[in-house]
N, C-alpha and C positions, 0 to 999 in steps of 0.2 A: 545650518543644515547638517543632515545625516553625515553626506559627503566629508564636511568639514572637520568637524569630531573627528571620524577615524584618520581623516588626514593627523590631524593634531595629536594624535595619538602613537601615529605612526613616529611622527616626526621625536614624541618623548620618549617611546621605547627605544628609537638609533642612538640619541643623544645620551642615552644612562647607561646602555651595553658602547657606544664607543666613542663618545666624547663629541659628536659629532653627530651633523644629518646631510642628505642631500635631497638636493630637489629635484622635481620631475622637471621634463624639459619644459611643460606648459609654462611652470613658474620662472623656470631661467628666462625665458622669452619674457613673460611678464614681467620680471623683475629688470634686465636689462631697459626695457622699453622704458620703464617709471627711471630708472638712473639718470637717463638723459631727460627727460621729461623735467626732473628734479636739477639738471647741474646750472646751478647758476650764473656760470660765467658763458653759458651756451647762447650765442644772438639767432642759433637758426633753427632752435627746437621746434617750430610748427611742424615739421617733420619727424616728431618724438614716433609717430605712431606706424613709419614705414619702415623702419630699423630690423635687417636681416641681419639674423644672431646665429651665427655659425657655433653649435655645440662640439666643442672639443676637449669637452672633460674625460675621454679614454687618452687621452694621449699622457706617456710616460716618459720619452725619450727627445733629447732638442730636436735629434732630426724629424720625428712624428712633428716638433712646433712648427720646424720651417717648412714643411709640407702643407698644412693648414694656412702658415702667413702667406704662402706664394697664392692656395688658392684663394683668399684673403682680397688680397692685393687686384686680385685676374679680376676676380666678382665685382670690387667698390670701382677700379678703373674702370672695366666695362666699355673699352676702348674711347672712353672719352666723356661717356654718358654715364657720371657717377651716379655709385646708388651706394644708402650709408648702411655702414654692417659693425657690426663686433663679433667680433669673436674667442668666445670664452674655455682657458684652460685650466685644467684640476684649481680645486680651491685651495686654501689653507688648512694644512692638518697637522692633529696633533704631534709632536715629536716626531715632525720631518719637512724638511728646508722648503722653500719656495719654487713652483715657476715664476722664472722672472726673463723681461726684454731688458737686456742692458739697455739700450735704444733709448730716448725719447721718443721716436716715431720710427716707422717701420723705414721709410726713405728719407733720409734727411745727406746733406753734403759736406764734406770734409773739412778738417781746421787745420792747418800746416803751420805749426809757431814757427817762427823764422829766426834766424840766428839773433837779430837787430831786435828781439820781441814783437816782433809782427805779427801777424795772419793773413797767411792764403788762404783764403775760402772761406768758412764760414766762423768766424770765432767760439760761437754758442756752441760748435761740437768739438773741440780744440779736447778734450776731456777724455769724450769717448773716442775718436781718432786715433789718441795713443794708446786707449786700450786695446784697438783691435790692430794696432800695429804689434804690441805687445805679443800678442793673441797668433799673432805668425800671417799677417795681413800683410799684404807689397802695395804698400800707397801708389797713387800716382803725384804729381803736381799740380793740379789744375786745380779755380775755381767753385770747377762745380764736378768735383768726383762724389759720386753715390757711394755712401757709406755700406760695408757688410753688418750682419746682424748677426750681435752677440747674444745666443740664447741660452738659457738654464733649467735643466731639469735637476728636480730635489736633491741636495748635495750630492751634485756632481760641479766638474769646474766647468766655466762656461764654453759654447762652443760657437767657433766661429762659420760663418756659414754668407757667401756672397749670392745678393740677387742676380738672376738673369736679367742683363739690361734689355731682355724685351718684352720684360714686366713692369719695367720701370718706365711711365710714360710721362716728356719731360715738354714744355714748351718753350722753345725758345722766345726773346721778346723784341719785340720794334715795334715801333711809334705810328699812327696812322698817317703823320703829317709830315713829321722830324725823320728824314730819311737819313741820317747819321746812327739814330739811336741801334739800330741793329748790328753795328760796328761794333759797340759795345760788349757785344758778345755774353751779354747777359742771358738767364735761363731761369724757370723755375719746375718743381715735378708737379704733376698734377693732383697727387692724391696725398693730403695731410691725416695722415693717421697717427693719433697719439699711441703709444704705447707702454707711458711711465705710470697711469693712474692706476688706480684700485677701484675694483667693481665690490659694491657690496649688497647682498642681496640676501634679507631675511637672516641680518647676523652670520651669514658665512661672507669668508673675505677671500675674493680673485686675484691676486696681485698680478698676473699678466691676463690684461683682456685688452688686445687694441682695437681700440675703434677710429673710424670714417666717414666723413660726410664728407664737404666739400667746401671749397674756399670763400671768403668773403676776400676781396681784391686787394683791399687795405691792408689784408695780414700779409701779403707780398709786399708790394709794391710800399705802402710806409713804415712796417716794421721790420720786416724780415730786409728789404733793402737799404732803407734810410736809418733805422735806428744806428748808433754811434757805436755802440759795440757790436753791431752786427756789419754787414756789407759796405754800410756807410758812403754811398754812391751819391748822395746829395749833391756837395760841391761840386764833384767831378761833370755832374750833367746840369749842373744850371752855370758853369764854365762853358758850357759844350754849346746851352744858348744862349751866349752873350751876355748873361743877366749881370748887374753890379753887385758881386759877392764881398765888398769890400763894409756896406752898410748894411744892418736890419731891415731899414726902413726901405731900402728895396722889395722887401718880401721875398730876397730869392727865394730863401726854403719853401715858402709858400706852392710860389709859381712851379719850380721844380719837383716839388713832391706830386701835384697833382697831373702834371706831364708824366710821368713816371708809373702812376697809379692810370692811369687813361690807357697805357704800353701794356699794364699787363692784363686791363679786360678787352681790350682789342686784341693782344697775343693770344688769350684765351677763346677767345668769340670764332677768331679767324681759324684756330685748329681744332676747333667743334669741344671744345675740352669745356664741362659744366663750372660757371664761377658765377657769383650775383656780386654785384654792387653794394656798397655801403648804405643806400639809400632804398634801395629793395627791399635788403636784408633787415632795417631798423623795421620799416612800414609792414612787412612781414610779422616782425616780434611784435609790435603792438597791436599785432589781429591776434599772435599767437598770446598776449596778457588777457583780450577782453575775450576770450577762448575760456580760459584757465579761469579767469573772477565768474563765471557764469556755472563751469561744471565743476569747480573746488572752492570757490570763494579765496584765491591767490596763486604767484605762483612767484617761487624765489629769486631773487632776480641781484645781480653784481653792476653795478650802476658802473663802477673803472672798469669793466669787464663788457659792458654790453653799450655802452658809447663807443663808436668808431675814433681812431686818432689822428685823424683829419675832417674837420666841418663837423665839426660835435652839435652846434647847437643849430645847423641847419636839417639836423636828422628829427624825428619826433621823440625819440629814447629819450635826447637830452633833458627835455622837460619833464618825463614823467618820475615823481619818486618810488623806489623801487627798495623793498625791503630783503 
């Protein structure tokens, strides 16, 4: 088309006077949308095409970023009622530094190494913890302290900047049956926003654009709690019911993990907060594959990435091969 041409034309005259193009917001929009659409490792893309993209390509300074991530954060929570957003700041240019989210995710909780080599809290942030202590950050000691965000505008050094804990919406967890497990004093937040990837759209590159959907339960409940380097709460609660943790062949990790997993989409259900099941979520992706073979002829898919890590081959992903 006409339109097209001088698009393309536009786009070759920015790129020879400065090294560089930008896109209109139609295309950021469209271009975000296809990113997810396209990420592989994604099990809840059926939802590629409701994706609110907060355009924050004027922003220059970190405190302009943390302005946008708090409203960010307000938007995807939505007091409970998630809805999936990204939001995108300045791209990469020539001959000058990056925005970047120190972060992996806009909310995540603290690592406390311990004298003995331990970890209080969460190990996976054990990393960034000391950078924002560094950073002139007053830890606390708890479990589950919400980390501040280290943010960066173009060689500048990073800057530290704490959420309002009444953006940050958390759910505590117990069991629907097991009336001990809320002793435990376990918790998770409700909104998993990545913010370490890279958006890339039409050859320019975003290095901070964090995005949000919302949780599949297994990512709590068996990795985020059970995994070995992470919380590692296994033994402790299939101790807690009675189980024989002395053999295998009892299956406690079995039993335990999906007691566990059960806590936290009931914790979830019961504080109105949006989460799906592992079993939703798979039956979901393969309406969202025979979607995709119909209006593209495929769609890319991480087979370690999009089998859940409990009941793999009771989900329907497990049989399907996926390139």
């Amino acid at each position: 088309s006409q339109a097209h041409e001088e698009g393309l034309q536009e786009v070759e005259a920015e790129v020879a006077s400065t090294g560089t193009y930008h896109l209109r917001e139609s295309e950021l929009v469209f271009g975000a949308k296809q990113a997810w659409r396209n990420a592989p490792r994604c099990v809840g893309r059926i939802q590629w095409g409701k994706l609110q993209v907060f355009d924050a390509r004027d922003c220059s300074l970190a405190q302009e970023m943390f302005t946008y991530i708090c409203n960010h954060i307000k938007y995807a929570t939505n007091r409970g009622n998630l809805r999936s957003a990204i939001t995108v700041f300045p791209q990469r240019a020539p001959g000058r530094g990056d925005f970047r989210i120190w972060n992996t995710q806009l909310v995540r909780y603290a690592g406390y190494r311990q004298q003995d080599g331990s970890v209080r809290g969460d190990p996976a942030n054990v990393e960034i913890t000391e950078l924002c202590i560094q950073h002139g950050w007053s830890p606390g000691n708890g479990r589950f302290d919400v980390l501040p965000l280290l943010l960066q505008a173009p060689d500048e050094a990073p800057e530290l900047f704490v959420l309002p804990p009444e953006l940050v919406l958390e759910v505590p967890l117990e069991h629907p049956t097991l009336e001990w497990f809320a002793a435990l004093g376990l918790r998770w937040y409700a909104l998993p926003a990545v913010s370490n990837m890279l958006l890339e759209i039409g050859g320019l590159e975003f290095p901070a654009a964090p995005f949000s959907g919302w949780y599949m339960s297994t990512e709590i409940g068996t990795r985020n709690l059970c995994d070995p380097h992470r919380y590692n709460i296994l033994e402790d609660v299939a101790v807690c019911m009675d189980l024989d943790t002395r053999t295998t062949s009892s299956l406690w990790k079995d039993k335990a993990a999906v007691e566990i997993n059960l806590a936290v989409l009931h914790s979830f259900q019961l504080a109105k907060v949006t989460i799906v099941d592992h079993h939703a979520a798979t039956v979901s992706f393969m309406k969202h594959l025979e979607n995709e073979q119909k209006a593209r002829g495929g769609c890319p898919a991480d087979w370690a990435w999009i089998v859940p890590p409990i009941s793999g081959s009771l989900t329907p992903v497990f049989h399907q091969e996926m390139v």
